[in-house]
C-alpha positions in Angstrom: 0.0 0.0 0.0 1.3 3.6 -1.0 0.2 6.4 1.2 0.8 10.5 0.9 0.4 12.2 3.7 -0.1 15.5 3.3 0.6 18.0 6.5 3.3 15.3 7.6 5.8 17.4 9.9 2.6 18.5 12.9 1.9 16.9 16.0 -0.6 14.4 14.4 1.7 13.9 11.1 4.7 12.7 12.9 3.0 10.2 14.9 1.1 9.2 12.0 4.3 8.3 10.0 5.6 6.3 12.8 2.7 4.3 12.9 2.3 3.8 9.3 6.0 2.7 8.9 5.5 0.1 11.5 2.6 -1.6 9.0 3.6 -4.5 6.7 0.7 -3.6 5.3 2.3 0.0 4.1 5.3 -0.5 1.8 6.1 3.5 1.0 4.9 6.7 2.2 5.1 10.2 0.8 5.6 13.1 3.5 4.1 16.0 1.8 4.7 19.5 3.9 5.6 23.0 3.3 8.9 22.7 4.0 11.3 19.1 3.9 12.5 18.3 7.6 15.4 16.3 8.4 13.2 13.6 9.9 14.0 10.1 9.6 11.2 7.8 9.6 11.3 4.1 8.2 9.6 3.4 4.4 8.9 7.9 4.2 9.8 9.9 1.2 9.5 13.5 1.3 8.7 16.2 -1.1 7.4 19.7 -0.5 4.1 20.9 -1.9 1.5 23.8 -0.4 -1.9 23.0 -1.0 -2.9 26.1 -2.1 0.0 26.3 -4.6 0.9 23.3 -6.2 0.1 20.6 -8.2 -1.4 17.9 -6.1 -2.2 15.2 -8.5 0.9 14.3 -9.7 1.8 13.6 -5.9 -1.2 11.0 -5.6 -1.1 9.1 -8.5 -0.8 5.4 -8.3 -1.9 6.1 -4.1 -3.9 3.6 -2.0 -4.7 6.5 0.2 -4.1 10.4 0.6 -4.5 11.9 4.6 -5.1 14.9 4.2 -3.7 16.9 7.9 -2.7 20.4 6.1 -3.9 22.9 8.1 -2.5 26.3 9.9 -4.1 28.2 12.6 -1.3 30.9 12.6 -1.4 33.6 12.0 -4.5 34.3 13.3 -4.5 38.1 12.5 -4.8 37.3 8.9 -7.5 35.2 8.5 -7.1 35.8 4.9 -4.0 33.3 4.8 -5.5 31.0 6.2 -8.6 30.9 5.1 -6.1 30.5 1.7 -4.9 27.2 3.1 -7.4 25.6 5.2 -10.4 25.8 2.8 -9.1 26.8 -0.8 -6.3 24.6 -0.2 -8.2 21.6 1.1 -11.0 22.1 -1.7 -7.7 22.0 -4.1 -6.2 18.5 -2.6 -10.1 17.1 -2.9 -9.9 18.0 -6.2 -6.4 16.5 -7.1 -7.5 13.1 -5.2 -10.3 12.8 -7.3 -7.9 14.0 -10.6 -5.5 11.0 -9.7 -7.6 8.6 -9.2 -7.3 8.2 -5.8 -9.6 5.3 -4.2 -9.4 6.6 0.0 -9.3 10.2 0.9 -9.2 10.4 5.1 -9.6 14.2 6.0 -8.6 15.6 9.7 -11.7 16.9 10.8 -12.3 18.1 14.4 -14.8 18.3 17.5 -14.3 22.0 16.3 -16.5 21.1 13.3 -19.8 20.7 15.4 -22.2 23.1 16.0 -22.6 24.3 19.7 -23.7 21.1 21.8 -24.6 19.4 25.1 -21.7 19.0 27.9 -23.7 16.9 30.3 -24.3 14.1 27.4 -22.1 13.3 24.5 -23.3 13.4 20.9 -22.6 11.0 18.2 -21.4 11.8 14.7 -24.9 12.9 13.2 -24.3 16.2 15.4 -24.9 18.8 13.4 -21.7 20.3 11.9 -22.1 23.9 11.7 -19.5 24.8 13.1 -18.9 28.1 16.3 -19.0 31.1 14.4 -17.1 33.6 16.5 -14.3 31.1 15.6 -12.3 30.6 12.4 -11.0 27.4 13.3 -14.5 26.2 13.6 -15.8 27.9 10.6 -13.2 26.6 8.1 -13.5 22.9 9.5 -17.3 23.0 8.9 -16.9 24.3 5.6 -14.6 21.6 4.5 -17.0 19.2 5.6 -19.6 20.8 3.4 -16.9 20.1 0.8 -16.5 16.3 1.7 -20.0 15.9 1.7 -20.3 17.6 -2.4 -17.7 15.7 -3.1 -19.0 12.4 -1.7 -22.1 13.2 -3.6 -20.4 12.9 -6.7 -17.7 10.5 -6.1 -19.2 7.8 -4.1 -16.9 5.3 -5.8 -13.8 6.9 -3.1 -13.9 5.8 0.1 -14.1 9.3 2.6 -13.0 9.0 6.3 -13.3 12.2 8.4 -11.7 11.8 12.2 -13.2 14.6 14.7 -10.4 14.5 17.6 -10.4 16.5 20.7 -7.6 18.3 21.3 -4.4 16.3 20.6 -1.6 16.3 22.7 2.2 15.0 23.2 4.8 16.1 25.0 7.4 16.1 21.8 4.2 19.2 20.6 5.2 21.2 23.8 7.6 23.6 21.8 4.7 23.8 18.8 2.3 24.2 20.9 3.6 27.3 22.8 4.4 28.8 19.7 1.0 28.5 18.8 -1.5 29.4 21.9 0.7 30.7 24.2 2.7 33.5 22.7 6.8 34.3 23.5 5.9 35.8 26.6 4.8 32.9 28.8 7.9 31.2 30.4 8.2 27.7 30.3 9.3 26.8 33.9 5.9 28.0 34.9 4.1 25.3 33.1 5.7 22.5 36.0 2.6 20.9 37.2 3.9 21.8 40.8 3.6 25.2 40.0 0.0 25.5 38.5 -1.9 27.0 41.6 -5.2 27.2 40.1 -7.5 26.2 37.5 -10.3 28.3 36.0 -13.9 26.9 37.2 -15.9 28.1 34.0 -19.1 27.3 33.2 -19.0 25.8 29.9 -14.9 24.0 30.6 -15.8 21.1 29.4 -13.7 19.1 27.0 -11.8 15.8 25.7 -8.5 15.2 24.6 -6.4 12.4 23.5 -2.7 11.2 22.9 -0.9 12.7 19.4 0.2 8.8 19.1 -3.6 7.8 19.7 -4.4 9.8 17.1 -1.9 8.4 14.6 -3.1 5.1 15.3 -6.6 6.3 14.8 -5.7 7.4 11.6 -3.5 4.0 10.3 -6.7 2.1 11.0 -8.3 4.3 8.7 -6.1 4.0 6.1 -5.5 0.2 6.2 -9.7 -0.7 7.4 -12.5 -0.5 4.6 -14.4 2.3 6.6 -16.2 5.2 5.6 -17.8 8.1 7.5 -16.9 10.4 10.4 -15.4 8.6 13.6 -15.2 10.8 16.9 -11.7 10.4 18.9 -11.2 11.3 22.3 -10.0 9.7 25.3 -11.2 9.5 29.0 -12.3 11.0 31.3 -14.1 14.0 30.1 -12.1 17.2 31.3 -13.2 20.3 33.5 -12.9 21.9 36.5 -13.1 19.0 39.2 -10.3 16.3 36.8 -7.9 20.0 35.8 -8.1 20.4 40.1 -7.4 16.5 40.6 -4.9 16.2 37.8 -3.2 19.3 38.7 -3.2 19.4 42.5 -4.7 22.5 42.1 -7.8 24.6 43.7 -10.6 25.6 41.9 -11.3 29.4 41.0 -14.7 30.5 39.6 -14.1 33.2 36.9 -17.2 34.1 34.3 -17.4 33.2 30.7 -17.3 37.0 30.3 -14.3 37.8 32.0 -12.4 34.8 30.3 -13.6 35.9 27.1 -12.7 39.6 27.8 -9.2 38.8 29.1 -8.4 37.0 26.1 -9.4 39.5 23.8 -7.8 42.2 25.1 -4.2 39.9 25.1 -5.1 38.8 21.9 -5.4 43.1 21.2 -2.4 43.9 22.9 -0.3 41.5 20.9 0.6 39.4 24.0 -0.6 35.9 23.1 -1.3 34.5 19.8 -4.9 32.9 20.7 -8.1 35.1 19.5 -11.1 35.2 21.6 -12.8 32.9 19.3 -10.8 29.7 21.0 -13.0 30.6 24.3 -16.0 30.3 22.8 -14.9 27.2 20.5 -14.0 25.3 23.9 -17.3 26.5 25.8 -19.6 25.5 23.4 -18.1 22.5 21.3 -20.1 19.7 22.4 -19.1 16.4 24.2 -19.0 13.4 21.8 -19.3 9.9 22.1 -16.3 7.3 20.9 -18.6 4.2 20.7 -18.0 4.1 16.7 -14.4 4.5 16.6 -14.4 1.9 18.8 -16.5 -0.8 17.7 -16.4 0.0 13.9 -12.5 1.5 13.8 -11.6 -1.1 16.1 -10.2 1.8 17.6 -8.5 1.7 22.0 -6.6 4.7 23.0 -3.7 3.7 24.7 -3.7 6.9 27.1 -5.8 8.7 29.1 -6.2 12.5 28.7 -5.1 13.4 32.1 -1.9 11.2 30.6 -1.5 13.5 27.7 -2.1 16.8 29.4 0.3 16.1 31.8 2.9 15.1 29.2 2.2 18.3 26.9 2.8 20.7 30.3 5.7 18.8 30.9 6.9 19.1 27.2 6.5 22.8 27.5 8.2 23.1 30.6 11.3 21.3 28.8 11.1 23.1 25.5 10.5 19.6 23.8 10.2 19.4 20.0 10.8 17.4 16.8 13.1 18.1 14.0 9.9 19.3 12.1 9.5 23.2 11.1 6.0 23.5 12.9 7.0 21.5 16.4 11.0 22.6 16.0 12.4 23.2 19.6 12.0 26.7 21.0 14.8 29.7 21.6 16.1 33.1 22.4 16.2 34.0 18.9 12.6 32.3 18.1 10.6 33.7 20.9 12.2 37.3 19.5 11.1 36.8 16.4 7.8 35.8 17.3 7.5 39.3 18.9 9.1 40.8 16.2 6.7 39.1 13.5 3.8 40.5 15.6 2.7 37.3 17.7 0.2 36.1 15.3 0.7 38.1 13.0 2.9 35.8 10.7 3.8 32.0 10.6 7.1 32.7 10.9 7.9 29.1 12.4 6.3 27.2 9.0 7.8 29.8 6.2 8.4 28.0 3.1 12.0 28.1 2.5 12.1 26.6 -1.4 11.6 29.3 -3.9 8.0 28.1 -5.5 8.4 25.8 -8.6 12.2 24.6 -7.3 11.3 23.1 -4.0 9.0 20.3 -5.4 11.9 19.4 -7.7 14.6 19.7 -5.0 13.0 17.8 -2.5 11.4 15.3 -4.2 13.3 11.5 -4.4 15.1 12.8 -0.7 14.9 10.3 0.9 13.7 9.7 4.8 14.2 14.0 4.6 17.7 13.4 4.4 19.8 16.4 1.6 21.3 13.7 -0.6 
């Protein structure tokens, strides 16, 4: 089985890789990303491609299955870029999967695709997918869905799988992930778990996450299993206030929807943190979901719990823990001043393409395991 994986240096991408290379079933995988890492991963190939550039369909021909994990959340100033990327682009790569011939697209959907829903129940996959509208991360997954589902209308012969994760987490994303949410400013000894006083006690904190490797496993048995559909992916228990205080060894402290709103808007303003206040209202209101398909259909057991993965993304923050991957590279002096130089959100300075457009394809392609031959 041949495999492209587009979106193949991020959290989910690396772990993704590993799991497909340890896969008799898998005999070659292409690594398609903005930039070429020097990441070496049994059976991988990597060439560099954007999604909302380049010519996809040569990439996929003769392919068993494309993953399709491109997606950019910085920088969030400019939803312009990546509005480029996350909808144009994925409507491009549908297009080229369909162009090559292509007979199993699986798309990296997200609980952020639902419409607002219940927290004291969870909701299967028929939840409506409307998305939060106050947030662009919502709004762009729920329009790519609207895409998947045109284009299952008219290509029923390709086999669509659409995952819809909570958040993901690893502790080799703790550089990545501070780049992303947290902003240069936040230190990273302060993320020790011994030195988290407090958690927030909102109304509305309720949410799931699961393991980055969880995930990639999620995502092999979608490849390599004749399934089709959405499959919700999330581990236990459920998150808020009560597990964050257990987890954490920390006391609870009741703040208001309002003022956590508020106080991330005006950091967002003030160019102190990279995370618009459109995240709030996306983690408030996303509903919880049910995993019973994932597991019975998927065949699909995470392997960690989310108190397990929280605890081992704060901990890879704390240590500055990356991957030799431009968007999870480790963190530094210089970084964290360009980030404030570059406006903190402003521009995705971290995932830059660095092959002129036309030359990189050709470069990189043929390198192999992201080695420069």
């Amino acid at each position: 089985m041949r495999v492209v994986v587009v979106g193949a240096t991020g959290n989910v991408g690396t772990s993704l890789l590993y799991a497909l290379a340890e896969d008799e079933t898998v005999s070659s995988v292409l690594g398609v990303a903005r930039r070429v890492p020097n990441l070496d991963v049994p059976k991988v190939t990597w060439t560099a491609a954007h999604i909302a550039r380049d010519d996809l369909a040569p990439l996929f021909r003769d392919a068993d299955a494309v993953v399709h994990l491109a997606w950019v959340i910085q920088p969030s100033r400019d939803e312009a870029t990546l509005y480029d990327t996350n909808v144009t682009g994925s409507r491009r790569l549908v297009d080229a999967v369909a162009d090559a011939g292509v007979p199993a697209l699986i798309y990296a959907s997200s609980v952020g695709a639902y419409s607002p829903g219940p927290k004291d129940r969870p909701v299967d996959e028929s939840w409506p997918t409307g998305g939060v509208q106050s947030s662009f991360y919502s709004r762009h997954k729920a329009e790519v869905e609207r895409i998947l589902d045109r284009f299952e209308g008219t290509h029923p012969q390709v086999r669509v799988v659409r995952l819809r994760p909570g958040l993901i987490f690893k502790g080799e994303a703790g550089s990545g992930v501070r780049r992303l949410f947290l902003g240069p400013f936040v230190p990273n000894p302060l993320l020790r778990k011994s030195w988290i006083p407090v958690v927030p006690e909102v109304e509305g904190l309720v949410f799931q996450a699961v393991h980055s490797l969880d995930v990639g496993e999620a995502y092999r048995l979608a490849v390599t299993r004749e399934v089709r559909g959405a499959f919700n992916i999330a581990a236990d228990p459920v998150l808020d206030p009560d597990e964050l205080s257990r987890a954490l060894g920390a006391r609870k402290i009741r703040l208001s929807q309002r003022f956590v709103r508020s106080a991330a808007a005006l950091t967002w303003r003030a160019r102190l943190q990279p995370t618009p206040p459109g995240w709030v209202d996306l983690a408030l209101q996303a509903p919880v979901m049910t995993t019973d398909r994932a597991r019975n259909d998927l065949g699909w057991t995470p392997t960690h719990t989310s108190v397990d993965a929280l605890l081992e993304l704060l901990d890879g923050i704390r240590r500055g823990a990356g991957v030799a991957t431009p968007p999870l590279q480790r963190g530094t002096v210089r970084s964290r001043l360009r980030e404030i130089a570059t406006g903190v959100g402003a521009r995705d300075d971290a995932n830059q393409p660095s092959f002129a457009r036309g030359r990189g394809q050709a470069v990189a392609q043929g390198r192999k395991n992201g080695l420069d031959g």
